[in-house]
C-alpha positions in Angstrom: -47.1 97.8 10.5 -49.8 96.4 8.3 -50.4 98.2 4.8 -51.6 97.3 1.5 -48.4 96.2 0.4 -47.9 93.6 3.1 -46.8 93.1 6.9 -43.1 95.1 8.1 -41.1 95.2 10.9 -40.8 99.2 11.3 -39.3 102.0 13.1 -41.7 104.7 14.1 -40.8 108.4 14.0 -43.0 110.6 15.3 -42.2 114.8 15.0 -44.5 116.5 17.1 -45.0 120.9 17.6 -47.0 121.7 20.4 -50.6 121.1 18.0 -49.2 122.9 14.8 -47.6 119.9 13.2 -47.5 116.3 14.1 -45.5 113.9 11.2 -45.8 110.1 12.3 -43.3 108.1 10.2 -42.6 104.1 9.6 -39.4 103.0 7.2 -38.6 99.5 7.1 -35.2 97.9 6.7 -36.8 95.0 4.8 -38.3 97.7 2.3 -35.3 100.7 2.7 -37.9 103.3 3.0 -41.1 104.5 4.1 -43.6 102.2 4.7 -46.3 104.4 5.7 -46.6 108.2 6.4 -48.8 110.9 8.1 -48.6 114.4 8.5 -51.1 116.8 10.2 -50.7 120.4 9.9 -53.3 122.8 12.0 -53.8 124.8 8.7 -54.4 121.4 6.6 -56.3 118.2 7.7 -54.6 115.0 7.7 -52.3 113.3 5.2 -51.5 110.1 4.8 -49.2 107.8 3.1 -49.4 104.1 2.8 -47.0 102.2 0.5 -49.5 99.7 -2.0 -46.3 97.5 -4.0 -42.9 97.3 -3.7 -40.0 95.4 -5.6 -36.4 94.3 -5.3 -34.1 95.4 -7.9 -32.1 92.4 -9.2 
């Protein structure tokens, strides 16, 4: 998964409810979190997520 913060090996979860809700999300073990994130809810459009920075705490 490509974002603004850089390249990352990811795991993809995807939620899905029959065209109400769909939630797509990536975390990363390099990052340990969410890289990127989007929900769609049929009363809402689309929102997404995408993580810009990231540091390693000493």
């Amino acid at each position: 998964m490509t974002v603004p913060a850089g390249t990352f090996d990811c795991y993809k979860i995807v939620y899905d409810q029959e065209g109400t809700i769909r939630v797509e999300a990536w975390f990363s073990e390099d990052v340990k979190g969410l890289v990127k994130y989007s929900e769609e809810l049929f009363w809402h459009g689309p929102d997404i997520w995408e993580l810009e920075s990231y540091s390693v705490a000493p």
